[in-house]
Structure formats: C-alpha cells, structure tokens
N, C-alpha and C positions, 0 to 999 in steps of 0.2 A: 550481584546478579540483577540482570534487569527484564521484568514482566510487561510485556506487550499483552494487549487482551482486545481483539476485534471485534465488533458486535454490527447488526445491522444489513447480516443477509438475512437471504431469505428467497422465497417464488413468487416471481414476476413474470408476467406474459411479455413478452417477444414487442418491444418498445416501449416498456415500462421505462422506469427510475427506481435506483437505490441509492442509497447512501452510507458508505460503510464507515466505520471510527475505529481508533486504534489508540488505546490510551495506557503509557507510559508510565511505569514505577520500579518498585524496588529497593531494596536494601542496601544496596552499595549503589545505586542508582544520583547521578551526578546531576546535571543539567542537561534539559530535555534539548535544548540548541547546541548541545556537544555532539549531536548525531543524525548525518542524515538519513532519512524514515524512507520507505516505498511500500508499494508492494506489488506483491508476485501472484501468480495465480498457475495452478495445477487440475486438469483436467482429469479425468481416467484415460490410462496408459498412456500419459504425453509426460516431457520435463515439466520442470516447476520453469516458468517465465516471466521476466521480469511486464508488468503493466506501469507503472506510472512512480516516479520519485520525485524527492524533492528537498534540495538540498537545509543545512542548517538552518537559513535567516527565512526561507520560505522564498527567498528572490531567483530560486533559478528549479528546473522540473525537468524531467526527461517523462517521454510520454511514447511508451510503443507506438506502431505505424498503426498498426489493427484497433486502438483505442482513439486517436486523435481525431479531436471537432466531437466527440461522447465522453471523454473521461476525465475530470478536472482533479488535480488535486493540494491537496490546498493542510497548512498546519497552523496549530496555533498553540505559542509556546508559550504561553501564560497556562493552558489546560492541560499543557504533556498530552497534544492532540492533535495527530492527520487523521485526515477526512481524504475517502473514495468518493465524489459525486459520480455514479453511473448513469448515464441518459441513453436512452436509443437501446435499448439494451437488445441483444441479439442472442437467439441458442446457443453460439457458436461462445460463447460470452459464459457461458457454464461452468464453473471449476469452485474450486478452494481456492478459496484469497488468504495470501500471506502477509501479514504485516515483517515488518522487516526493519532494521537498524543496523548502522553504520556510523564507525565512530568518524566524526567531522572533516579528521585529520587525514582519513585515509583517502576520500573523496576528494581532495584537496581543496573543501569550501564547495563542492561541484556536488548534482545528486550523484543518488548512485546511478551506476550505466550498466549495459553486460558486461560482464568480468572484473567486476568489482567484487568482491566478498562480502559477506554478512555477518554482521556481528550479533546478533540476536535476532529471534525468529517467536512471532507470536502464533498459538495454537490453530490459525484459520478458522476461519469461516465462511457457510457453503454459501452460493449465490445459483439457483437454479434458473434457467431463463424458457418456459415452456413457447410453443412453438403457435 
C-alpha cells in the first residue's frame, strides 16, 4: 500500500500564497518515479476536480484552465515529493486538496488528465481563501 500524506494548507486572504507538499511512502511502496502524482480539489457539494499533474520524470504537467499563470507544480524524486505552489489565490480557490497517484504506465509516461484513474489517494488537506 502506498501513504500519500499532504500538508501545507491552511487560510489565506484572497491573493495570498500557499504551498502544499505531498510526500510518498509505504510498505509495498516502489519508486516514487513509477507514478504519476497530481492533484484534485473538492469544494462543498461540487465533484472532486482535477487541478494540476505531473507526470513521472517531472517533464510534462497538465494544469486546469481556472488554475493557469497561479498554480505551478513541480516534484522531486529524490524526496518522494510534489509540491502545490498556489499564488493569486482566490475564494473561489477554496476546497480540499487531494494528493493523487498514478501508476506511470497507465499515463502512458504523460500526467494524469480527466479520465484517467487514480491509483492512490492521500487524506486532503483544507486550503480556505477568505475574501
């Protein structure tokens, strides 16, 4: 099984900065570049949505529309560690952030996209953005 564990929200005024981290382990847990990471975010009474991935080596990202030119994301596979940089941050920007993994193979080397599936799912963490 593999332990995703996100840390690094929190409340921020309306064009603040966060920065969230997602750090990888486990028991039967392989190599951290066998999967590509993202993550999602979940509002009250909306789906969960994909914000920002990134595949295996770090060389490729998919990044919502509603997040681009604010939301960078970035890994480092030495630390079994993606990183959320949130800038500009907006109300609207409010939810539970899911860390997220994806075995390599199923991406085909690519991040995750919409309708890709998720292979492991870390416990969220809230990010409130006051107004």
């Amino acid at each position: 099984q593999v332990q995703l564990v996100e840390s690094g929200g929190g409340l921020v005024q309306a064009g603040g900065s966060l920065r969230l981290s997602c750090a990888a382990s486990g028991r039967t847990f392989s190599t951290f570049s066998d999967y590509a990471m993202g993550w999602f975010r979940q509002a009250p009474g909306k789906e969960r949505e994909i914000v920002a991935t990134v595949n295996w080596s770090g060389g490729k990202t998919y990044l919502a529309d509603s997040v681009k030119g604010r939301f960078t994301i970035s890994r480092d596979n030495a630390k079994n560690t993606v990183y959320l940089q949130m800038n500009s941050l907006k109300p609207e920007d409010t939810a539970v952030y899911y860390c997220a993994a994806t075995y390599a193979y199923r991406t085909l080397s690519g991040p995750i996209v919409p309708g890709t599936g998720v292979d492991y799912w870390g416990q969220g963490t809230q990010v409130t953005v006051s107004s």
